[in-house]
N, C-alpha and C positions, 0 to 999 in steps of 0.2 A: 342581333347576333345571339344565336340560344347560349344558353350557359353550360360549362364542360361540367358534368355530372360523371366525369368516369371515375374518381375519387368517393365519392358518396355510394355508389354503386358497385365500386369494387376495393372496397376498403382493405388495407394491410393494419390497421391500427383504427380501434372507436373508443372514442370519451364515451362512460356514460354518467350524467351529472345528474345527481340527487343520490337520498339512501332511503327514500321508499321503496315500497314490495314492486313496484314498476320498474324501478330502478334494476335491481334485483331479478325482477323475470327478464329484462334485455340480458342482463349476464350470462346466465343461464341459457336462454334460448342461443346465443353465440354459440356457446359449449355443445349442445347439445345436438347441431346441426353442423358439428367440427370447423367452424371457423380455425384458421392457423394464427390467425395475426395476433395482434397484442389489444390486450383492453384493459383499458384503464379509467376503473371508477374514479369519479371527485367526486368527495364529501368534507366539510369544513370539520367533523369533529369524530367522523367512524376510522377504523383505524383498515376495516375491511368491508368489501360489499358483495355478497355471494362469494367467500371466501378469497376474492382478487383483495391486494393491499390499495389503498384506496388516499387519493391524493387528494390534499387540504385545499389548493385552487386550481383552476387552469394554468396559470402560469404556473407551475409546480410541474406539470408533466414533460415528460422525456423529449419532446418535440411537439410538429403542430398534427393533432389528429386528421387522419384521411375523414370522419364521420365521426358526426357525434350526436347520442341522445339525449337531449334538454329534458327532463324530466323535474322540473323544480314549476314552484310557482309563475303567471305570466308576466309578471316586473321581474321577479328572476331570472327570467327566461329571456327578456330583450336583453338583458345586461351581461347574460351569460353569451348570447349571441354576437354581441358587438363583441364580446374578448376575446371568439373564438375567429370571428372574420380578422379583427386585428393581429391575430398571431399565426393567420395562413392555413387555417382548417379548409380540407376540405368541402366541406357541407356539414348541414344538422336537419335533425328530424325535430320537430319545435312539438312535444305531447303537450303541454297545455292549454284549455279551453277558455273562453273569455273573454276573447277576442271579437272580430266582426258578428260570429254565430248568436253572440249576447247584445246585439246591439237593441234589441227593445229592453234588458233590464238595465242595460247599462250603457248609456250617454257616452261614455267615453273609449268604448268598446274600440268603436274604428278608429282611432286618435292610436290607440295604443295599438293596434296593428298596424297604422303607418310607421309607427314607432319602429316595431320588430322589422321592415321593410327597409327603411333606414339603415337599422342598425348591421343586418347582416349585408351591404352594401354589395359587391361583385359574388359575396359565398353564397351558394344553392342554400334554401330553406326550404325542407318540404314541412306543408301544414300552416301552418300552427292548426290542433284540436286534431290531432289525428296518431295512430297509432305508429305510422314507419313503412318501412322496406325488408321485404325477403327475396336473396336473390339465393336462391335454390342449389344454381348451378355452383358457387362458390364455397357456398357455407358461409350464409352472412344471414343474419337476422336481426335488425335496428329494432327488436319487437317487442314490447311489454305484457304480451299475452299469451295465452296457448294459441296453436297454427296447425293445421295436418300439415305442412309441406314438407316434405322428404329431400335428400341429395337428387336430381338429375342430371345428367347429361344433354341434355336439350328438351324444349318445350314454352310452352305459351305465356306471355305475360297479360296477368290483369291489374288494370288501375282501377280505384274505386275512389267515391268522397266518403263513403260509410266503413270505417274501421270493424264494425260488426257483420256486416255483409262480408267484407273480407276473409274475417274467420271462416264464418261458415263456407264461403266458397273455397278456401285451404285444407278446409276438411271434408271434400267430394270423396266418395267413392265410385268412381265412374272410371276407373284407367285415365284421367286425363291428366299430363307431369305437367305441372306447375313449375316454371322458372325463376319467373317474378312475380313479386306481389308490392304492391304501391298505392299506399292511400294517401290519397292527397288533401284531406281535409278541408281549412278554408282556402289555400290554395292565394296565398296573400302573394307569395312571389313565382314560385311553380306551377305551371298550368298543368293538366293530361298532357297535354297535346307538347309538352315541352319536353314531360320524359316520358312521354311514347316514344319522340323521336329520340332522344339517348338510349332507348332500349333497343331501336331499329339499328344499330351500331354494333349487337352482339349476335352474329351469326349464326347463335345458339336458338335463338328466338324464331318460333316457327311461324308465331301468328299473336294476336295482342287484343284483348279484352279489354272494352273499357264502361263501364256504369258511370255515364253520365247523369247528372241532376241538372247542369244545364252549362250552356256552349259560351265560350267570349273567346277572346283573340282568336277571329276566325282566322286572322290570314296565317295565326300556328297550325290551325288543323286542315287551312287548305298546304304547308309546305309537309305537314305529317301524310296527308293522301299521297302528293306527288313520290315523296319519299317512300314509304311503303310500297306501291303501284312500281317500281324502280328497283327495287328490294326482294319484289317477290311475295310479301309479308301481310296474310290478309289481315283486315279491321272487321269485328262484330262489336258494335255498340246497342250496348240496352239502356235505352232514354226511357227515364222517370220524369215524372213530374211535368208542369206547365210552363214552358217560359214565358216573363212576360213582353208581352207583344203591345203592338200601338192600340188602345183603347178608340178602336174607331167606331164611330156613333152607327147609332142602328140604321143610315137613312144611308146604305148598301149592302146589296147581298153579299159584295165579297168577303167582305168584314165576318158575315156569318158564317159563311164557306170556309175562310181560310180560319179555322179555331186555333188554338194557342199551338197545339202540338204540331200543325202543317208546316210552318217552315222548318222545326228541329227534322222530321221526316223527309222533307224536300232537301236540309244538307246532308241529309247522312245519305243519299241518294246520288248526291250530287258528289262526295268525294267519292265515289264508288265504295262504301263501308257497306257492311249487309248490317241489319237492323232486325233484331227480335225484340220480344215484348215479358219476356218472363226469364228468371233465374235455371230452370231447368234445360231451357232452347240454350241459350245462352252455353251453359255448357258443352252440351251435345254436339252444336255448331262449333266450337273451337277445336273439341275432339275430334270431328271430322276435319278441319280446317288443318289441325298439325297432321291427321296422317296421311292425307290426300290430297290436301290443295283445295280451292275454288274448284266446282265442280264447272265442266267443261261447258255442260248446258243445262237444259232442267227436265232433260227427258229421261224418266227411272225405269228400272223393271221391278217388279214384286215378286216374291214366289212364298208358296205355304201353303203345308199339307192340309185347311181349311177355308172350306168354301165364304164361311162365317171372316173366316181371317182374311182374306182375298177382296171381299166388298168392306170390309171395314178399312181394310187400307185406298181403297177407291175413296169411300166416304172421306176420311179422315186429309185425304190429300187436295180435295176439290176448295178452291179458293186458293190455294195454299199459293197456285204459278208451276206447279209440277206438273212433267205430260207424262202419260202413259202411253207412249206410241203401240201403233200394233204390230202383230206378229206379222214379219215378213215368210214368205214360200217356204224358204231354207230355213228359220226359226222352226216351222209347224211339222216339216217333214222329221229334223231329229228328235225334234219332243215325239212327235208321234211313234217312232220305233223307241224311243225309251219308256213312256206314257201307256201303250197302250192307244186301241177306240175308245177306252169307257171316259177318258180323261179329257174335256170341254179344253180347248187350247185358249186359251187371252193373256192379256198384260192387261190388271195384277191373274197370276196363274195360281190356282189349286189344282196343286199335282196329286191330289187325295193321298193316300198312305201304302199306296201299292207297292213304293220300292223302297219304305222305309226300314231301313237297317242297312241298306244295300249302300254303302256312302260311292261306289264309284257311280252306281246309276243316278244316286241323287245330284255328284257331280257336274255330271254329263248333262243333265235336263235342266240344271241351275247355269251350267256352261251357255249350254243356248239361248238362255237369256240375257245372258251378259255379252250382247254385241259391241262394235267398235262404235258407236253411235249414241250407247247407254251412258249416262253420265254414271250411275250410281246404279247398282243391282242390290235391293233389301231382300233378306232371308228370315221371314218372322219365324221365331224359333224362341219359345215359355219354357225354360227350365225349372222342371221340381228343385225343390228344396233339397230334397237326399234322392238316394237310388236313383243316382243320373244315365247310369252306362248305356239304355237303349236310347239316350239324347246326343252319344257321341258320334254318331255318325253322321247328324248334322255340322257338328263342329270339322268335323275330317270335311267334307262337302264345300262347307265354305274354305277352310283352308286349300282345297283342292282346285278350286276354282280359281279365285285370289293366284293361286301357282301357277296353274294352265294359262291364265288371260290375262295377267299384268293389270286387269282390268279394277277398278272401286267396287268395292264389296263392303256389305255391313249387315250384320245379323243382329235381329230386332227384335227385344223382349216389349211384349207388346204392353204389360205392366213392369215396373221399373224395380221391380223386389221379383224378377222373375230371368233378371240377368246375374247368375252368381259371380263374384269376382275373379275367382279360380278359372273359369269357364271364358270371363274378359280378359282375363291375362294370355291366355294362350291364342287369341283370336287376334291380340293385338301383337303380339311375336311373330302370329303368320302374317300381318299386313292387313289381317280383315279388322272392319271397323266395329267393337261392341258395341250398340243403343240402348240404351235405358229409356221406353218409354216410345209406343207406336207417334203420338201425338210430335213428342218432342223432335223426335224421331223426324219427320215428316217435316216439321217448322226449321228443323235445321239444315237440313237438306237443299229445302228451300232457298236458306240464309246462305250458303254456299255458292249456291247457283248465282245468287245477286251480286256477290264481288265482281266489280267491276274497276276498269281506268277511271279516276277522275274527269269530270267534262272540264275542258279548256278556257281557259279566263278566271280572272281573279271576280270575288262578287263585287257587286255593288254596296258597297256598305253606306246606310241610308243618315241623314241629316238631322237635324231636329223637328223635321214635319212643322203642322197648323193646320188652325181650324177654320180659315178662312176657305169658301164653300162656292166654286164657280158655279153658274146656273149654266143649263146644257147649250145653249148657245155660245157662248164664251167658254164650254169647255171643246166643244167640238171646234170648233176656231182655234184651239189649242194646238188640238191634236192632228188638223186637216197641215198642220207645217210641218207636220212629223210622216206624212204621208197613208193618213187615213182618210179612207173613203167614207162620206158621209152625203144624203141624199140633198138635193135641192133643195132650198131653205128662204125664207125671210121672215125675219124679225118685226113684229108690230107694237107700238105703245096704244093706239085708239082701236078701239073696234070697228071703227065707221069706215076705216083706212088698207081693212084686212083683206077684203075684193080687189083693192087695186094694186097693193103687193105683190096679189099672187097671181097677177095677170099674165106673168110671166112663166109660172109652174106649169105645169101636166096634173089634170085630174087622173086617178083619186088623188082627192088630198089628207094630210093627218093637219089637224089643229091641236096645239098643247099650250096650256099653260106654264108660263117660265119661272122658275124659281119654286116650282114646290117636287119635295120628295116624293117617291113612289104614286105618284100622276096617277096612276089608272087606280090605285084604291079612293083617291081624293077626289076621281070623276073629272078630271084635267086632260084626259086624252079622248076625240074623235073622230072615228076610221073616216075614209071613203067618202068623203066629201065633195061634193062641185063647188065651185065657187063662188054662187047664188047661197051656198047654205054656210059659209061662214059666220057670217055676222051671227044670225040668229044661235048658231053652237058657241060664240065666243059668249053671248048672256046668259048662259046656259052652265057655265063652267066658273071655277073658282081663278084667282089671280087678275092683275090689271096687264100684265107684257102679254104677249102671245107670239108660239113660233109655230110657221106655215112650214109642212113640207109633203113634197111628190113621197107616194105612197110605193113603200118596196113590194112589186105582185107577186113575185116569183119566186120565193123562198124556199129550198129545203129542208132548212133547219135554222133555228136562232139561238145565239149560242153568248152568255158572259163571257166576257175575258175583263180580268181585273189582275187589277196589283196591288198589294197594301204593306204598308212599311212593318215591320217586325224588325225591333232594336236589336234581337239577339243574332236574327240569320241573315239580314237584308232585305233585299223587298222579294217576294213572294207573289209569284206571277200564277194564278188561279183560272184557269178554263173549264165554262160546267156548261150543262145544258143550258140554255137561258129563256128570257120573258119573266112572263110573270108567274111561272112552275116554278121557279130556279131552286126555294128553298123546299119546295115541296117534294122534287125530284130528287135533290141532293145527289147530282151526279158531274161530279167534280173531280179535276186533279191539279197539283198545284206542284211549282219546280220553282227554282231560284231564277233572277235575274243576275245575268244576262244567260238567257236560257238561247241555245245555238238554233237552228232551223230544224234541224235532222231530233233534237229533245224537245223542241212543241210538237213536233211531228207525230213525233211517239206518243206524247204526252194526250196528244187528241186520239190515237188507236187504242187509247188505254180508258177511253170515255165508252161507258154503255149507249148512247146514241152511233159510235163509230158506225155504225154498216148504214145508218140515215146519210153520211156527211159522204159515204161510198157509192150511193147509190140503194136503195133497199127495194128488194122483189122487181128489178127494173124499172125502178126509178131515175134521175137526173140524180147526179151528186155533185156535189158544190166544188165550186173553183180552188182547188185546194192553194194553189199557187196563192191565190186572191188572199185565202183565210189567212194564209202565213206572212204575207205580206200586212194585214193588219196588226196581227199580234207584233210582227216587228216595227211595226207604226209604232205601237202604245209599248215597247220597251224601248225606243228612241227617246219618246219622251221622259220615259223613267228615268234613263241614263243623264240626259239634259238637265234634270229637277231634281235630283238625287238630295242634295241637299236642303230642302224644302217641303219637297211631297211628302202628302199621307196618304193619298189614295188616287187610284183613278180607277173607274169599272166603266167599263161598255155595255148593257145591257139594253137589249139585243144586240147585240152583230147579225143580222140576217145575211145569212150566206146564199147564194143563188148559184147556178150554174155561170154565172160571170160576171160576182163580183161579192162582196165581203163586205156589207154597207153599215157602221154605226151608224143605227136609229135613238139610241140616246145613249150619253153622256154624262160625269160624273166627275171631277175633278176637286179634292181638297188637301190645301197645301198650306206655305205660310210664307212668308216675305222673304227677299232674296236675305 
């Protein structure tokens, strides 16, 4: 059951305890962002604290505060917490540091934040080591430092674990209103994802930023997806850092494939969150997200009186996931009576400067690009520094547009000291969208497009694993219960014995040695053999087991499918090109388990081999049904093993025109 956070969050009265300068800028920052309620400093022996009269204990005040800022040292601070849960506080913000963060100088670090966990028992505790809460909309600041955030009326909330990152992201200048702001420090009892969802509760809230360092209590941020997706309320998460993942031994590709950061990227995929990778997207992306929504699809239009401007937004967008659809009959005929012959018609479009100053012509030709199909129409537009007035008629143009078409609009300085805020202000009163920055510009957009519904099912959250290491025989025997297909086979211990095994196979045949990793560098694997030339190729080869098998001829493609445990997201279902290119290709994608039919699906169209597995230049293209059918082989078995596995890869899966065949196998797990 989450805990009720609407007390701490919308406080009518806050403690705040100490009478340092900390102490003292929470006061202050109250005041100064017109809080109405009441605040009442504790200090044992000041008589005032930023001019409030200032009480000698907690027991001493008028009643039990809605919110309060510990600002004392960290044995202070657990004992001030337990008084304050005892006496029916709403919540506290825990600022001091010392805790779990010190746990390499200090031994006792975690002890003592079980402590403060303890002690604040059923009351909300954000932090401890963290700076607080600004809730904008209110006039409330729990904050012991400076903040740009201003009063709004609605706008976006960001959670962060960096109280300094905070600041600077309060002090944007970008048009974007800040609601909330929420650092959650070590996050000893408060997760993100616990007051995401109490932020998802004010109506006010258009959309919600969160800067992750790394994910735990997934099934909070799978019921925050659900919630949000329900709500309306997009998610942009910008993951830092590596989580740590299961340390699996070099002797699999998927292990290298899937690096630390793939499954944090496969869940935020997976709740439908859109994900960027830098403080500046990040922004842009929310600004777009509160004035317009997830954008409908990812197909944009461009326009700018610069040829130079027009392929650099081409350049700038390619990889990005953005399309540039082209110009339909009816687009080309009104541009063309507005344009002129001399003017090259495409999307992105340079309308060159023929009807600049003219803002209804530039309208009208920026109108036609904004069809009902366009997710997003950009209007790259560099504003000088001074002497702006022959640049307003761009600003009339997009606002004219935005008016005529109901349609998303956003005008784009294509250097981010080249959008003046005067010039954002008025853009954002007509509904068009300011950008600061072509790149960011572009990555945000993107990030838009990607809000999606959560996929369906809760994950798999994985076990304690092992290093216990099946040889491909006994993992293919595994996996053939789980309904993978795997070629004709026998198992040998003598070599003298290996002709009569395989009396029963179809030549060619493959002979391998059992039990050794990556076979073909070790000289353990031989193609295409008759049955007369076994023996001689098993003396020939390392190992004393030997497994016979019928030789897959018809191949289109071969392809890994692996899974490998990651503690922080679950298991991590990886599909790449396969054989023995796999790390050299590095042509991979990776989704969570239990990943649905219709999201491998995708997942494989999202592979640079895709037009091989479709058929290429008319070719055969493999049994798609077959492929999907294995992959759901080897996530049966995940599902079954969850609590034990570390890995299992298929490399190759040779897919054929009529059938999806593991050629070898890889299983390491650890006891039930």
């Amino acid at each position: 059951m989450p805990r009720d956070l609407d007390r701490l969050l919308h406080p009518s009265s806050v403690a705040v305890i100490g009478g340092g300068a900390w102490c003292g800028a929470v006061v202050r920052q109250l005041q100064r962002l017109g809080f109405d309620g009441e605040i009442w400093p504790v200090h044992p022996r000041a008589n005032a604290v930023a001019g409030r009269r200032a009480f000698a204990r907690l027991e001493d005040l008028p009643g039990a505060p809605d919110a309060a800022f510990v600002g004392i040292n960290r044995h202070g601070s657990v004992a001030a917490v337990r008084v304050l849960a005892a006496m029916g506080a709403g919540g506290a913000v825990c600022f001091a540091s010392g805790f779990s963060e010190a746990l390499a100088e200090d031994g006792g670090a975690a002890d003592l934040q079980a402590r403060l966990v303890a002690a604040a028992q059923d009351m909300p505790v954000l932090g401890p080591n963290c700076y607080g809460l600004i809730n904008a909309l209110d006039g409330v600041a729990i904050w012991p430092d400076q903040h740009g955030c201003t009063r709004v009326a609605r706008g976006v909330a960001i959670l962060t674990q960096s109280s300094n990152i905070a600041i600077n992201l309060t002090n944007q200048r970008r048009g974007l209103p800040v609601a909330y702001v929420a650092t959650c420090g070590n996050m000893a009892q408060l997760s993100q994802a616990e007051i995401a969802l109490s932020l998802l509760a004010d109506g006010r809230v258009t959309a919600i930023g969160v800067h992750v360092e790394g994910f735990r209590d997934l099934r909070n941020w799978e019921a925050l997806a659900r919630a949000a997706h329900a709500r309306g309320v997009p998610v942009v998460v910008l993951k830092v850092g590596a989580s740590e993942q299961a340390r699996a031994a070099t002797i699999s590709h998927t292990a290298s494939l899937a690096g630390s950061d793939t499954g944090a990227r496969a869940l935020i995929a997976r709740l439908g969150f859109a994900q960027v990778d830098d403080l500046d997207v990040f922004l842009e992306a929310l600004k777009l997200l509160h004035m317009v929504g997830p954008l409908e699809s990812n197909r944009v239009a461009s326009i700018s009186c610069s040829g130079g401007e027009a392929s650099l937004m081409a350049d700038t967008a390619l990889g990005s996931g953005l399309e540039f659809p082209p110009l339909s009959e009816a687009q080309r005929r009104v541009l063309g009576d507005v344009l002129g012959p001399m003017v090259a018609l495409a999307n992105p479009l340079d309308y060159h400067t023929y009807i600049w100053r003219d803002a209804a012509a530039m309208a009208a030709a920026w109108g036609a690009m904004t069809r009902h199909d366009i997710a997003l129409t950009f209007s790259i537009v560099d504003y000088p520094h001074a002497d702006r007035q022959d640049w307003d008629c761009a600003t009339q143009a997009a606002l004219g547009v935005r008016a005529q078409t109901g349609r998303p609009v956003a005008v784009v300085a294509s250097l981010p000291e080249l959008m003046p805020m005067d010039v954002a202000d008025r853009l954002i009163e007509g509904g068009v969208v300011p950008m600061f920055g072509l790149r960011a510009a572009v990555q945000a957009a993107a990030a838009a497009a990607r809000v999606a519904a959560p996929q369906d099912g809760p994950l798999v959250l994985p076990g304690a694993g092992g290093d216990s290491v099946l040889d491909e025989s006994a993992a293919k025997q595994a996996l053939v219960a789980y309904g993978l297909d795997v070629p004709r086979r026998a198992v040998v211990e003598d070599p003298a014995g290996l002709e009569a095994a395989a009396a029963g196979l179809s030549v060619p045949l493959v002979l391998k040695g059992v039990g050794l990793a990556h076979k073909s560098e070790a000289g353990a694997v031989r193609l295409g053999l008759a049955h007369d030339a076994l023996a001689q190729a098993a003396r020939d080869m390392p190992g004393a087991r030997f497994l016979i098998e019928e030789m897959v001829r018809d191949g289109v493609a071969e392809l890994l499918v692996g899974v490998v445990r990651d503690p922080a997201h679950g298991f991590v279902l990886t599909i790449a090109a396969g054989g023995v290119l796999t790390e050299l290709m590095r042509d991979s994608v990776s989704v969570l388990v239990p990943a649905s039919r219709g999201a491998v699906r995708a997942a494989l169209e999202g592979l640079r081999i895709a037009p091989l597995l479709a058929g290429y230049r008319g070719g055969p293209g493999v049994d798609m049904g077959a492929l999907l059918d294995a992959v759901a082989a080897v996530q049966a078995y995940v599902l079954a093993n969850a609590d034990t596995l570390d890995e299992v890869e298929i490399n190759p899966l040779i897919c054929t025109p009529s059938r999806a065949v593991a050629v070898d196998a890889l299983i390491r797990k650890g006891e039930p």
